[in-house]
N, C-alpha and C positions, 0 to 999 in steps of 0.2 A: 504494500500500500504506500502511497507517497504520503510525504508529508504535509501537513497540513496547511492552507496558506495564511502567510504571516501579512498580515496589513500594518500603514501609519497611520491611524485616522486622529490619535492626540499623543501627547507628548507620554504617556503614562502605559504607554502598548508598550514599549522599549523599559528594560533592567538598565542598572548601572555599569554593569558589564558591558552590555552592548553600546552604551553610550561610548565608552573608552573605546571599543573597537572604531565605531565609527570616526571618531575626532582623530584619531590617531592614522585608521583608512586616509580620511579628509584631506591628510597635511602631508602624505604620501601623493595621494593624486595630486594638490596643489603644486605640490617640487615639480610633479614630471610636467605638468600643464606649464607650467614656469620657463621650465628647459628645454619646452618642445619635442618631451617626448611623446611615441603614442601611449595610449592606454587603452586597447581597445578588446575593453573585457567584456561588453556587451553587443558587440558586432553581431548581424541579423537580428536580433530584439527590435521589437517597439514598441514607441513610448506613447499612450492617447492621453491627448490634454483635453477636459471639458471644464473650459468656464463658462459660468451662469455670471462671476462676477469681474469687472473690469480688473486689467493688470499690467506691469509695466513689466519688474523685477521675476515673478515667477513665471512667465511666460518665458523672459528672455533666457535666464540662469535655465530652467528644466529643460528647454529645446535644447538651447547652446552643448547644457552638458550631457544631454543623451548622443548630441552627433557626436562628440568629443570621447564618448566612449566606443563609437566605432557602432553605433545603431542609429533608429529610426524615428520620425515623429510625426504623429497624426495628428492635426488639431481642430477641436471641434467649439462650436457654440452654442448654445440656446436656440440665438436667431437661423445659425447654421446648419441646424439638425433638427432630428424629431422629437427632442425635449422640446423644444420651442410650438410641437402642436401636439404637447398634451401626453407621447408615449410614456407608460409608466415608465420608474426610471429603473425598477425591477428586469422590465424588457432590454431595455436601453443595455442595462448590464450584461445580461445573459448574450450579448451579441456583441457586442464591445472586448467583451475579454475572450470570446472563442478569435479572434483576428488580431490582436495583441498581445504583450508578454505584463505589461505591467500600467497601471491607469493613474494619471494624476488629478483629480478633481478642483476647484475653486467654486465654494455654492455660496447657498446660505445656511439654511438650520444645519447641525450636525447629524439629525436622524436619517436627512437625505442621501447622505455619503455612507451613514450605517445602513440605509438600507441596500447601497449600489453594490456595496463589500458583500455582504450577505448573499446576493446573487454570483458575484464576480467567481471568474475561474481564475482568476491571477489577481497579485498584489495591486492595493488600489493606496494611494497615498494623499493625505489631509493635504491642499496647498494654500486654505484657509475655509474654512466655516465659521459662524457668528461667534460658536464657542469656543474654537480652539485654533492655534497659528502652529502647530507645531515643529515645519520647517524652516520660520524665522525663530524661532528659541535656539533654535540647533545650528542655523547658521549664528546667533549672539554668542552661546559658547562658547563656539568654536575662535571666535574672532577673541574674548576675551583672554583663554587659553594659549591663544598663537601670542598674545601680547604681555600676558600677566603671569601665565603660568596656572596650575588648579584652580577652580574657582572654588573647592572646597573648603568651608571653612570661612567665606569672605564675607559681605554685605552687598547687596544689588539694594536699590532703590528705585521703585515702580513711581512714577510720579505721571496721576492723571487719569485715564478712564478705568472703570475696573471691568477694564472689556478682554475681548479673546488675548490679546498679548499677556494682558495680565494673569488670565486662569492658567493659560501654559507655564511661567514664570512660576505659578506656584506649585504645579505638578513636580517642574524642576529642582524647584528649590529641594521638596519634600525628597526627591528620587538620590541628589547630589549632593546634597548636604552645607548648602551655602544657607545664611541667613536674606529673607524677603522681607524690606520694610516697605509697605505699598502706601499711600496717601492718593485720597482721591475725594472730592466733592461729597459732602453728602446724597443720599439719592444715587450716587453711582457706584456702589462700594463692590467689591469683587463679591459675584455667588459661587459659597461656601463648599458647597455642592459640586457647583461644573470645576473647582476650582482641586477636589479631589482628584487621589490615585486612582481610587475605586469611586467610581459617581454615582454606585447605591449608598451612601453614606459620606456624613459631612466630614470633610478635609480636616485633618489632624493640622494644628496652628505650626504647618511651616512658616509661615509667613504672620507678621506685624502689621497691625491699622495704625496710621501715624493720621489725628486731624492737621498737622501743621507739615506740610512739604518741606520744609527746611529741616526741620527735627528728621525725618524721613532719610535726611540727605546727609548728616551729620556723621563724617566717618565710614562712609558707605567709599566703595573699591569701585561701585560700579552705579551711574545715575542714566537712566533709561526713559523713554515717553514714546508716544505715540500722539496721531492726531484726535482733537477733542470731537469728532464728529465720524464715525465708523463709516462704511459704505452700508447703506440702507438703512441710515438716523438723521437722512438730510435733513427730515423735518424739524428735525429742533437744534438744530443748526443755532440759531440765536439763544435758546435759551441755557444752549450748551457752553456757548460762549459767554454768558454773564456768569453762570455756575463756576467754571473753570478758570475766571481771570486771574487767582491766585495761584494757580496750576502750571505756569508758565515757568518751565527751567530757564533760570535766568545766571550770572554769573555770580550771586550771591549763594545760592543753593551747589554751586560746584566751590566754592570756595568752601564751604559747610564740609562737602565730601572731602578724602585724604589728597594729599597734596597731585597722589598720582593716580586718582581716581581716573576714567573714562567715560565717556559720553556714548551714549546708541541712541540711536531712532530708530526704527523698520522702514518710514518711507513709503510715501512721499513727507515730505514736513511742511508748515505754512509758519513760515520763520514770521515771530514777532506775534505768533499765538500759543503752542505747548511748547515752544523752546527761540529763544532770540538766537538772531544770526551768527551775533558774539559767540556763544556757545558752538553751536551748532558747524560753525566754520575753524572753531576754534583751536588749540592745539590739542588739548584733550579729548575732540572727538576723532571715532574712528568708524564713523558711519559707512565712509566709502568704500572701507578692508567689511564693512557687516554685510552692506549690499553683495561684493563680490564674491563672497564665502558662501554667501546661497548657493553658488552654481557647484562650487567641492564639494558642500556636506550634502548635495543631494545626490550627488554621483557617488558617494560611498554610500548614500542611502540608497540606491535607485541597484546597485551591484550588490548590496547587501541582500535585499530582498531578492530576488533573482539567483544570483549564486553561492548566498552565505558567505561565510569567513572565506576570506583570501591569505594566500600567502605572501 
């Protein structure tokens, strides 16, 4: 009988084992991508991308890095396809993975991508749902890691909505053992719940509520944000923006954090709303190395699932 197939739909499917392997895979692929060499461990594979939601970064990183592993890539849309009139997405699946090797989604709710998996004959992977980011956390580690060294044992600072970046950040924390101090508006606070390893049951307190973002930031290794308006919250858009004006990583809150703390965003950002330019352009941030790690830590993730451990 084969084995059983392993999906990424949130950060909490993966052990801390397999975290190292991957980070570790990641920064092997990086060197040879660097030096021009091949690496072409997934040659004849291919890769189906279906977004329902707009994307710059995952589009460009999971195409780029499937051809770069020496495979293929099919890309589909809502308006492009028969989710767009209404096929269950059940079907959608069962037909999708008999012509492919392995599926990257961008939806919305997370039950939608639970339910594709549950169909699927091959590895289906999270590339965002309302509830969970899982392969930008994975590309954040990895970036912190190539730069700091272990994140275990450090302080991250979540500063801002207590939305999908943030539920995965707590997965992480819980799985890796670094301290989460999160601050966010009231009314927007991380749920407790999606925020778990296990999301039948509320999340053991990896993670800290901080009301004062500065306090949050205080000695923290690592200061992080995201945009105050999700894709699919435009509607409150303004009122998100009166909530959130204290929420703005500014250079007093990095000053707060250690001397050689680091900046992230996921991206896009609206500089002079959850993070000023200052910052953001600043010496301390490493947004650009976070952006470009999406494309390594998915290609050891995209080879992991497919062929397991490598040598």
């Amino acid at each position: 009988m084969s084995a059983p197939i392993k999906h990424y739909l949130q950060f909490a499917d993966f052990t801390a084992d397999e975290y190292a392997y991957l980070f570790a895979r990641a920064a092997l692929i990086k060197r040879k991508f660097k030096a021009y060499e091949k690496h072409h461990t997934l040659s004849d594979r291919t890769l189906a991308m279906i977004f329902e939601k707009a994307s710059t970064r995952t589009r460009v990183s999971f195409e780029a890095g499937m051809y770069q592993l020496g495979g293929s890539v099919v890309h589909l849309t809502s308006e492009g396809s028969q989710l767009g009139r209404s096929e269950p997405i059940e079907d959608t699946a069962r037909v999708i993975s008999r012509m492919t090797d392995v599926v990257m989604i961008r939806t919305f709710e997370q039950a939608r991508i639970e339910r594709f998996a549950e169909f699927s004959r091959v590895p289906v992977i999270n590339g965002l749902t309302n509830e969970y980011h899982p392969c930008q956390i994975l590309a954040d580690l990895f970036t912190y890691i190539e730069h700091r060294g272990s994140i275990q044992g450090k302080t991250v600072a979540w500063i801002g909505d207590g939305n999908n970046m943030a539920n995965t950040w707590a997965q992480a924390a819980a799985l890796l053992g670094f301290e989460l101090r999160v601050s966010t508006p009231r009314g927007y606070e991380v749920d407790s719940q999606l925020a778990a390893l296990d999301s039948g049951a509320p999340a053991s307190k990896g993670w800290q509520n901080f009301a004062n973002p500065l306090d949050a930031c205080t000695g923290a290794d690592l200061v992080t944000t995201d945009v105050w308006t999700s894709m699919g919250y435009e509607a409150e858009n303004e009122a998100r923006k009166k909530a959130f004006a204290d929420w703005c990583v500014d250079a007093d809150m990095m000053a707060a954090a250690r001397p050689d703390a680091l900046f992230m965003h996921c991206l896009p950002a609206h500089r002079g709303e959850e993070v000023t330019a200052e910052v953001i352009d600043g010496p301390q941030s490493v947004v650009w190395d976070e952006a470009e790690n999406r494309m390594h830590v998915q290609k050891a993730l995209m080879e992991y699932l497919l062929r397991g451990r490598m040598d």
